[in-house]
N, C-alpha and C positions, 0 to 999 in steps of 0.2 A: 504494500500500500504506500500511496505517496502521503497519503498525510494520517496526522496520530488521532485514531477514536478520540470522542469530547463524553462527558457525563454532561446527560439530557437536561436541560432548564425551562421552567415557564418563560415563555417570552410571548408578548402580544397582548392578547383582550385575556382579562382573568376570568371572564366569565366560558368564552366559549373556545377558548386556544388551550389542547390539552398540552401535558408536557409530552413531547414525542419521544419514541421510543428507541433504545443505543440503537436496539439490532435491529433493521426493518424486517416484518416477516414476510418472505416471500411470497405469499401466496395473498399476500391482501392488496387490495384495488384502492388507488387513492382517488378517493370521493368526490374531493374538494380541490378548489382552485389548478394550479398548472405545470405538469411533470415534463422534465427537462432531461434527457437522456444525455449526455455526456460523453465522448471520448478522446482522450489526450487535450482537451478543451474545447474540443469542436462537437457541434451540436448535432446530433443527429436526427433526432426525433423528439416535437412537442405535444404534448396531449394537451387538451382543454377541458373545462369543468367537468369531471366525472368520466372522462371519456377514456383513461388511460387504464392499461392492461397492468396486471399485478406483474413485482419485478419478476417472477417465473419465468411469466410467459413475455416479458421484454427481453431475456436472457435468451428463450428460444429465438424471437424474431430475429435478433440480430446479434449472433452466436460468433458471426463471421467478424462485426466490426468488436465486438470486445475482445474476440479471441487474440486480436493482433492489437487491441491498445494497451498500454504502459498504465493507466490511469483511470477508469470507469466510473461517472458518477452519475444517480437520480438527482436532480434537485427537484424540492416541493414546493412552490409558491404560493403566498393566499396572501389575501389583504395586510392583513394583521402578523405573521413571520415567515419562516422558511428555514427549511434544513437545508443538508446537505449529505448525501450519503454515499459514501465511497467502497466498490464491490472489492473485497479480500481474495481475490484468485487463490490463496491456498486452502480458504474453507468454505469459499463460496457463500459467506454472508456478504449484508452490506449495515456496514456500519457509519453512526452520525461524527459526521469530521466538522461540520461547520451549521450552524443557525445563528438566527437573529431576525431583525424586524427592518422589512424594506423602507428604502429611504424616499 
């Protein structure tokens, strides 16, 4: 991995921004606001509200472009913060390396 796991924090609205979680689990679909697929820092693929496929099956889709990137990241965008999660090729999680609250 290029960059070091973070421990999760509330960041955004207290009432309806949970705090996100280290490991993303792969098999969950993000609901809300806008997934940003990553590679070496170029953007491959954007989803919009609700529309994006759980990391799983992004990992299927596009097996070829991560397989040859250095660096693989989801980002999660919504009004009020965003993560950032970076895939561990040696265990095949993805882990949170960066959040905060857009400017």
């Amino acid at each position: 991995m290029k960059h070091k796991p973070i421990k999760p924090r509330l960041v955004g609205c207290l009432t309806c921004s949970p705090v996100p979680p280290a490991v993303l689990p792969r098999t969950k679909r993000i609901k809300y606001g806008w997934l940003i697929l990553e590679c070496d820092g170029e953007w491959v693929k954007v989803w919009g509200d609700g529309k994006s496929p759980s990391p799983k099956k992004i990992e299927q889709l596009y097996r070829e472009q991560i397989a040859n990137a250095e660096c693989v990241t989801l980002e999660i965008w919504t009004y009020m913060h965003y993560e950032v999660y970076e895939l561990n090729k040696d265990d095949g999680k993805w882990y949170l390396v960066k959040q905060g609250i857009p400017d």
